[in-house]
C-alpha positions in Angstrom: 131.4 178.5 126.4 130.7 177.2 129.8 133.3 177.4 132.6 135.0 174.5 133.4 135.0 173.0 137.3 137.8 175.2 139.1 141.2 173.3 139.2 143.3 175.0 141.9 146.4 172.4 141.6 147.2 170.0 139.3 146.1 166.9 140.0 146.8 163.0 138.5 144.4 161.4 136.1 144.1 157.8 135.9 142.0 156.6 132.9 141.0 153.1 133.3 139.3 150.8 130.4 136.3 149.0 132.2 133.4 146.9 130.5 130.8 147.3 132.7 130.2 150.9 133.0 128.0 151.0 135.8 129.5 148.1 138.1 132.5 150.4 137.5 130.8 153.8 138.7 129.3 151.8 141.6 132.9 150.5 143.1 134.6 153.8 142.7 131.9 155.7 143.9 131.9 153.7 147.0 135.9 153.3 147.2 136.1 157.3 146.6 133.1 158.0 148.4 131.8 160.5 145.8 129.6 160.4 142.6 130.8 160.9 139.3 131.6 164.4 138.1 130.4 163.8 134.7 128.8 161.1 133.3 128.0 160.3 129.3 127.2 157.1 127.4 130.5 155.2 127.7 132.2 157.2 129.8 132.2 158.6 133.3 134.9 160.6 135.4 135.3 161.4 139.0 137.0 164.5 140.4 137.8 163.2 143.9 139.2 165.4 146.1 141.4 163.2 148.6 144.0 162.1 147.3 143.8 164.7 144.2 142.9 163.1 141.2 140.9 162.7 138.4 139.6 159.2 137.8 138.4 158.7 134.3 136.3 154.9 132.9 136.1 154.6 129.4 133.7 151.7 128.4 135.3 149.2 126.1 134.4 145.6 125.0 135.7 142.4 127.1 138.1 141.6 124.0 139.7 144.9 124.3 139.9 144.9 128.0 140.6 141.3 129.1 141.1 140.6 132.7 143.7 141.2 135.5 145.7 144.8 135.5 147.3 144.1 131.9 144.5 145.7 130.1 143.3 148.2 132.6 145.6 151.0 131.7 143.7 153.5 129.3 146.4 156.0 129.8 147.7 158.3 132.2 147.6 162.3 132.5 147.7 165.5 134.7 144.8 167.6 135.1 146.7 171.4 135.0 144.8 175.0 135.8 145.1 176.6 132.9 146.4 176.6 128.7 149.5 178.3 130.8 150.4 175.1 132.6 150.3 172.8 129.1 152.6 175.6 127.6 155.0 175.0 130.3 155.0 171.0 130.4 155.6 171.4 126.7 158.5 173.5 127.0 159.8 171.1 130.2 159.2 168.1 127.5 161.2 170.2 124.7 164.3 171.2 127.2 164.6 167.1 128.1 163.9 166.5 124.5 161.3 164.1 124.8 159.1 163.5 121.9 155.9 165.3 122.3 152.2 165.2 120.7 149.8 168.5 120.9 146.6 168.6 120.7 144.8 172.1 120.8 141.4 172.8 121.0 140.5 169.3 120.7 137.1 167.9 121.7 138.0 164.9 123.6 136.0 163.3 126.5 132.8 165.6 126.3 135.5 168.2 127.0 137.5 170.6 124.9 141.2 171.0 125.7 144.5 171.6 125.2 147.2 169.4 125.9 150.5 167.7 125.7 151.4 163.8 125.4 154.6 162.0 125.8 155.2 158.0 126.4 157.4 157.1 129.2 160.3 154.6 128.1 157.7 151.7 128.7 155.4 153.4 125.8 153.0 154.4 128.7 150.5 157.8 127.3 150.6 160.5 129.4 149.0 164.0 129.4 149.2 167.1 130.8 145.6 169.1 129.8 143.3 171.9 130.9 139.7 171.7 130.4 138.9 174.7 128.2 135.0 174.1 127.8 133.2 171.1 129.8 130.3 170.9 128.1 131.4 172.3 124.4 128.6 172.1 121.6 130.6 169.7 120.0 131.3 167.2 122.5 132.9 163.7 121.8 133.4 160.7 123.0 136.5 159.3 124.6 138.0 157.7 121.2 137.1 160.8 119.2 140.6 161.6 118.9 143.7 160.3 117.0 144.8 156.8 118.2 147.8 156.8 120.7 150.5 155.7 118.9 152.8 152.3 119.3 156.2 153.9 120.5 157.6 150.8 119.2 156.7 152.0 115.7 157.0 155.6 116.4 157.5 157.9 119.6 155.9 160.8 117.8 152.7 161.4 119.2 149.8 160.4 121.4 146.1 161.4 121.5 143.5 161.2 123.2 141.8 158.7 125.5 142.3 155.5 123.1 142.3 152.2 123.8 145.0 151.5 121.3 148.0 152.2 123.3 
């Protein structure tokens, strides 16, 4: 297992649906002023410093995507330190009895993780997830996970980094 890059504090991710991959990587690079962190076929994601966050593009087609801010929106998370800090955001989403998704040792993002997903009342994904392995043997794509699903169908679950929100 290789070590993951150090997370001292959580920060924000922001996973944004983009079709042109590399026009993508150019503007944040420049708007963030650093390269991408990691970067795979389809997918890229930035750990930028200042302001803490963890930018994430996920290549999709133009149908998928559209235009405008609509169809931006992959989903939303936060980066935590450790398999500690899911724990407790699942025991915080238990206490205010939200409805809550886990995934556990889950390839997702060339990454394996653990994590936790919830919607807000909007149906908006979130999760909170700690990087276990970076570069795991078994490493898949962005949409190798379950499809996030509709809250206005059901508020049971999430997964990972769909484009089916």
């Amino acid at each position: 297992m290789t070590t993951p890059a150090a997370v001292t504090t959580s920060r924000v991710q922001l996973a944004l649906n983009v079709v042109d991959l590399e026009a993508s990587i150019a503007f944040y690079s420049a708007m963030f002023g650093v390269e991408p962190a990691k970067r795979r076929p389809g997918y890229a994601n930035f750990a930028v410093a200042e302001p803490p966050l963890k930018l994430v593009l996920i290549e999709t087609t133009e149908e998928q995507r559209g235009t405008g801010a609509a169809g931006a929106l992959n989903h939303l998370g936060v980066e935590v330190s450790s398999v500690q800090g899911v724990t407790a955001a699942r025991e915080r989403f238990a206490d205010a009895g939200l409805a809550a998704f886990d995934e556990n040792d889950t390839t997702c993002c060339y990454a394996l993780q653990d994590k936790v997903w919830v919607h807000d009342p909007a149906g908006a994904p979130w999760e909170v997830y700690t990087v276990k392995d970076e570069n795991p043997v078994d490493a898949r794509p962005a949409t190798a996970s379950l499809e996030v699903l509709d809250v206005s169908a059901s508020s049971s679950g999430a997964a990972c980094c769909t484009t089916n929100a």
